[in-house]
Wavefront OBJ file of the C-alpha trace (Angstrom):
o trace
v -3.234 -4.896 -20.186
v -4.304 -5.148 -16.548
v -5.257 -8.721 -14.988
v -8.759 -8.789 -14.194
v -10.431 -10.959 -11.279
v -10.129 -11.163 -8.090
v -8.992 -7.628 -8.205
v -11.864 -4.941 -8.008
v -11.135 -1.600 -9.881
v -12.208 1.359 -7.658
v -11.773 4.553 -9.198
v -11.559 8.234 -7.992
v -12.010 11.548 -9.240
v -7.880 11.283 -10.562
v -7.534 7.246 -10.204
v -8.464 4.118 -11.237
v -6.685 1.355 -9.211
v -6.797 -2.055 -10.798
v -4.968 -5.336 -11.066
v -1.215 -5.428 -11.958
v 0.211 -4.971 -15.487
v 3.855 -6.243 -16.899
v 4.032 -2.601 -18.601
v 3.899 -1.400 -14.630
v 7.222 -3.187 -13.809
v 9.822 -1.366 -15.092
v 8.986 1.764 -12.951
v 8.399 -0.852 -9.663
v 11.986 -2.259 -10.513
v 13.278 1.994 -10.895
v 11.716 2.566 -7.454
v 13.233 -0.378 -5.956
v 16.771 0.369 -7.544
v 16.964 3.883 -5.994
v 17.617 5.263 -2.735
v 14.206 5.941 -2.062
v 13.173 2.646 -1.424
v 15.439 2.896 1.605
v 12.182 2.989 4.113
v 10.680 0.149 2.382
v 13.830 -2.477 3.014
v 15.653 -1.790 -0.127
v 17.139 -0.875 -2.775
v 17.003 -4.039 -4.160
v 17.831 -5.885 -7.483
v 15.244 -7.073 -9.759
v 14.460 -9.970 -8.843
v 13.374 -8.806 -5.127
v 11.655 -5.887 -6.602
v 9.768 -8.995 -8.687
v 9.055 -11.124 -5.375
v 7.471 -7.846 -3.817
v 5.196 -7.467 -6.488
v 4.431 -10.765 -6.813
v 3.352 -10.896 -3.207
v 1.443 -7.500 -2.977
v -0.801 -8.775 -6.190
v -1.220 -12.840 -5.152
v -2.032 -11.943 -2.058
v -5.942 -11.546 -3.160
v -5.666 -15.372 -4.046
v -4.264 -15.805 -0.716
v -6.316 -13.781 1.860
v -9.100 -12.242 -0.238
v -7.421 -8.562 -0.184
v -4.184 -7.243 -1.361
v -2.895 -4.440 -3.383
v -4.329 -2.102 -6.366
v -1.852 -0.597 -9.193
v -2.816 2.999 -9.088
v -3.414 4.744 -12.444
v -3.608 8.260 -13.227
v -6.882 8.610 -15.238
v -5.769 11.830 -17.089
v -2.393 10.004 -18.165
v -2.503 6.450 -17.840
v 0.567 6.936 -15.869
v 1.457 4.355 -13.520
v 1.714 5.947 -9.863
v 2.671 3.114 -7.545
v 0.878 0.439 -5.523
v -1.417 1.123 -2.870
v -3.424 -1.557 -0.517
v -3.308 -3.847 2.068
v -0.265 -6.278 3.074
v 0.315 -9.291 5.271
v 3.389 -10.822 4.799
v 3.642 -14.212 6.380
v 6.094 -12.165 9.096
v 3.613 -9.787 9.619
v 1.446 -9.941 12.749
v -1.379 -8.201 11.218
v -2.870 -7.084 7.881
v -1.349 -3.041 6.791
v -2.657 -0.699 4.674
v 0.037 0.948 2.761
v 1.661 2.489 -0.202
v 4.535 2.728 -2.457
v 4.707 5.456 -4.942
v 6.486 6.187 -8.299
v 9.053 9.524 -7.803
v 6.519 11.860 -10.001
v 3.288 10.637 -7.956
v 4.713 11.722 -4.362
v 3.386 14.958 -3.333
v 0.331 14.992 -5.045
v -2.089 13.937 -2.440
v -2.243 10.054 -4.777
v -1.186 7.941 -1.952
v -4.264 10.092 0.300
v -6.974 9.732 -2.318
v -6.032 5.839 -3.294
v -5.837 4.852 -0.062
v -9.152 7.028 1.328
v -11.084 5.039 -1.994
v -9.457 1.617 -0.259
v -10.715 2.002 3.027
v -14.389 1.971 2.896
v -13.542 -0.878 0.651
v -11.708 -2.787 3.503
v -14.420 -2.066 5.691
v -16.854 -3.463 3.729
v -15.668 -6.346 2.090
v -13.263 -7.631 5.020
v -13.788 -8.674 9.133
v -10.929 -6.993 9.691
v -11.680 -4.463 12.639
v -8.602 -2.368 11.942
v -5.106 -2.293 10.262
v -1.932 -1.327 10.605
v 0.689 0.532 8.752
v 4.363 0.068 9.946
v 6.672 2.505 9.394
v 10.080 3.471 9.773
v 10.349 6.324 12.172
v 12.488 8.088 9.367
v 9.857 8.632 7.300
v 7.948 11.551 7.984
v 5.798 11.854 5.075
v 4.036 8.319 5.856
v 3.751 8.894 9.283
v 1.719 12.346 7.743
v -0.227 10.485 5.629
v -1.011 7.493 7.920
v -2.252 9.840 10.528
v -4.196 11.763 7.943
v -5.957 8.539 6.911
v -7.106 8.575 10.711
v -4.413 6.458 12.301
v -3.169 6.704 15.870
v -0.092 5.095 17.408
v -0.711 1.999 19.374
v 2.396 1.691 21.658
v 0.675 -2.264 22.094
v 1.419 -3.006 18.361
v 4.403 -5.354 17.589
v 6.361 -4.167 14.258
v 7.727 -6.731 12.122
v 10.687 -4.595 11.968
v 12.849 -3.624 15.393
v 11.985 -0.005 15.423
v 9.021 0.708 13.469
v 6.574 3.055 14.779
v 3.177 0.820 14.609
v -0.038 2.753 13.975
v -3.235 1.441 13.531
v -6.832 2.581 11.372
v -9.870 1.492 13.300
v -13.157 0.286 11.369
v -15.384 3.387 12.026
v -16.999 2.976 15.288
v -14.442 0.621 16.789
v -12.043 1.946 19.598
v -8.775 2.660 18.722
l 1 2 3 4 5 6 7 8 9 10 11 12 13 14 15 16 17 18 19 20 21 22 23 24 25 26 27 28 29 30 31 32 33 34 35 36 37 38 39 40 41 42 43 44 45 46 47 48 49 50 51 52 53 54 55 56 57 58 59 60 61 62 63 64 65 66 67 68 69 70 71 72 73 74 75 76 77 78 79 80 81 82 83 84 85 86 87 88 89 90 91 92 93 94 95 96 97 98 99 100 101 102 103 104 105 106 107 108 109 110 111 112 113 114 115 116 117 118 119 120 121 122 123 124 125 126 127 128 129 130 131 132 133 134 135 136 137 138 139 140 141 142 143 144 145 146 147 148 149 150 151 152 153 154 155 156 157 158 159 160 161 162 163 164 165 166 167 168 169 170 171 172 173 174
């Protein structure tokens, strides 16, 4: 069972992103176990797998935006998390994603996030966002600059290192 408001569902041709479900958690605590959640700060045990969650989700109580679980509509599979993110270290909000092992290469992270977007514009002042990313990771620098982002050499990362790229609301200078 998902939780329902504040959380809007949006759905896709393949998606419906929605509000977090317990029966999601196992495969968050997986990702966070493995090596692949190397670019993301971890691994990490169970409980900080639990905080990040946590935090991704309550942030709609908090700021009025936050993360969706993604969905796969054919499957009901749970695919990841996908949304915006401002951690209180964080100088502004990010768009991003984390995705389960058999969602990455699918073009999921694309479509969620391209469904999120017109959202953010729409619903939030914000006249741009960021996504921070660890120069080692190729595929979300692909994806961030498919979404339409450019580097901003200006941006401060929360991390030393992080490439810092930003989305601009449509019709707002980069």
């Amino acid at each position: 069972m998902s939780t329902p408001l504040p959380f809007p569902r949006l759905e896709t041709e393949r998606l419906v992103l929605r509000g977090p479900s317990r029966d999601d958690y196992p495969a968050y605590v997986a990702f966070w176990a493995s090596d692949r959640a190397r670019h993301e700060g971890g691994p990490r045990e169970s409980v900080g797998a639990w905080e990040d969650y946590a935090a991704a989700f309550g942030l709609w109580l908090i700021e009025g935006y936050g993360c969706w679980a993604v969905e796969e509509k054919a499957t009901g599979a749970f695919c990841g998390i996908v949304g915006l993110n401002r951690r209180i270290d964080y100088p502004e909000a990010e768009i991003g994603w984390t995705l389960m092992e058999e969602a990455e290469g699918r073009g999921i992270a694309f479509e969620a996030a391209s469904a999120i977007l017109p959202w953010i514009w729409a619903e939030t002042a914000l006249p741009s966002v960021t996504v921070y990313i660890d120069p080692a990771n190729a595929r979300s620098i692909s994806l961030a600059r498919r979404l339409g982002a450019v580097e901003d050499p200006e941006g401060l990362p929360p991390e030393p290192g992080d490439l810092v790229l930003r989305i601009s609301r449509p019709g707002e200078a980069a």
